[in-house]
C-alpha positions, 0 to 999 in steps of 0.5 A, a space after each residue: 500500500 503506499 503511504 498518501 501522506 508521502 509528499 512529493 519529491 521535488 529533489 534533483 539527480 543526475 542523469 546518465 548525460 550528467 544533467 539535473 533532472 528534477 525528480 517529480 515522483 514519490 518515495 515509497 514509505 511505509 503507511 501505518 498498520 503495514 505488513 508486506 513487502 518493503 519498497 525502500 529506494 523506490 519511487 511511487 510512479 502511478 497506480 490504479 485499483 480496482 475500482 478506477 475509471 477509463 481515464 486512471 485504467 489508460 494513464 497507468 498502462 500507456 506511461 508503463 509502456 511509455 517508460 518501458 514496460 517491467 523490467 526483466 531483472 529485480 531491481 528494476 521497474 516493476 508493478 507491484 500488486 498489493 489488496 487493500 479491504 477498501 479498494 480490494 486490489 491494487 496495483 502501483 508502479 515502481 521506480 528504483 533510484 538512480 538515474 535510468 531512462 525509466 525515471 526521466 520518461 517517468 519524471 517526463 510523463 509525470 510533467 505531461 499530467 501537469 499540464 493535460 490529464 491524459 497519457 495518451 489520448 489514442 488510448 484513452 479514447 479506445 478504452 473509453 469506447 470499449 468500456 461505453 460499448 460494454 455498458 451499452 450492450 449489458 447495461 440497457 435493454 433495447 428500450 432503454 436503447 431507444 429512450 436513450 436515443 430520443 433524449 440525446 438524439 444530438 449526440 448520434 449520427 446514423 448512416 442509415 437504417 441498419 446501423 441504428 438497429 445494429 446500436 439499437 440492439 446493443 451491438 455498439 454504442 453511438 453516442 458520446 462514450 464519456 456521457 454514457 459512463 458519467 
């Protein structure tokens, strides 16, 4: 679990080139009432549990590709996996220190969310659309479909008759993804 008091970590390091990079994560510390593993000389990256939404789902995977993946060897990046009886489980990724390409896409991504709160917008968007199509088809019965329609009717555009019955039978969803999962 990561301690939420941990504030974040504004110090510098030296890179691989011998610049300054500003460090703009968390160090890992150990939260009250805490048995596990310990991730001493670690940087909290991002996380997500399992109640989390498209946007925190994309963030996480997009910046763990974004700064490499997981790393083969211990001691490198890695998803730690942890359960929580809140949260159920939870899942944060983890940073050693020391200067690596690792960190200075971490402390890049993490400069990025700053400014806008997407990873990846491609990605965001295409979860947002599976999850929209998921609530849609198992979520509305064909009239609720069609009640659904009629009060956002500006929200859908169909071609011609075959695909409004295609959406109208839940098969896909052809509003906008971001009001239906509101």
């Amino acid at each position: 679990m990561i301690d939420s008091k941990a504030a974040e970590q504004t110090n510098s390091q030296p890179t691989n080139k011998g610049e300054i990079m500003e460090i703009k994560l968390n160090e890992w510390t150990m939260p009250d009432s805490y048995f596990g593993a310990t991730w001493e000389g670690y940087y909290v990256f991002l996380s997500q549990n399992r109640d989390s939404h498209c946007l925190e789902r994309s963030n996480f995977r997009s910046a763990l590709e974004a700064i490499g993946g997981e790393s083969e060897h211990d001691g490198g990046v890695q998803v730690v996996p942890e359960n929580h009886w809140a949260c159920g489980w939870f899942e944060w990724i983890a940073i050693p220190f020391g200067p690596s390409k690792a960190l200075a896409k971490a402390c890049e991504v993490m400069e990025g969310l700053e400014d806008y709160p997407v990873v990846d917008e491609e990605d965001f968007c295409e979860l947002e659309t599976e999850e929209a199509n998921e609530v849609w088809r198992v979520c509305y019965d064909w009239r609720e479909r069609i009640q659904y329609i009629r009060e956002n009717e500006s929200e859908f555009y169909f071609a011609d008759y075959p695909s409004m019955l295609s959406c109208v039978r839940g098969e896909w969803f052809g509003g906008y993804a971001s009001e239906l999962l509101v």
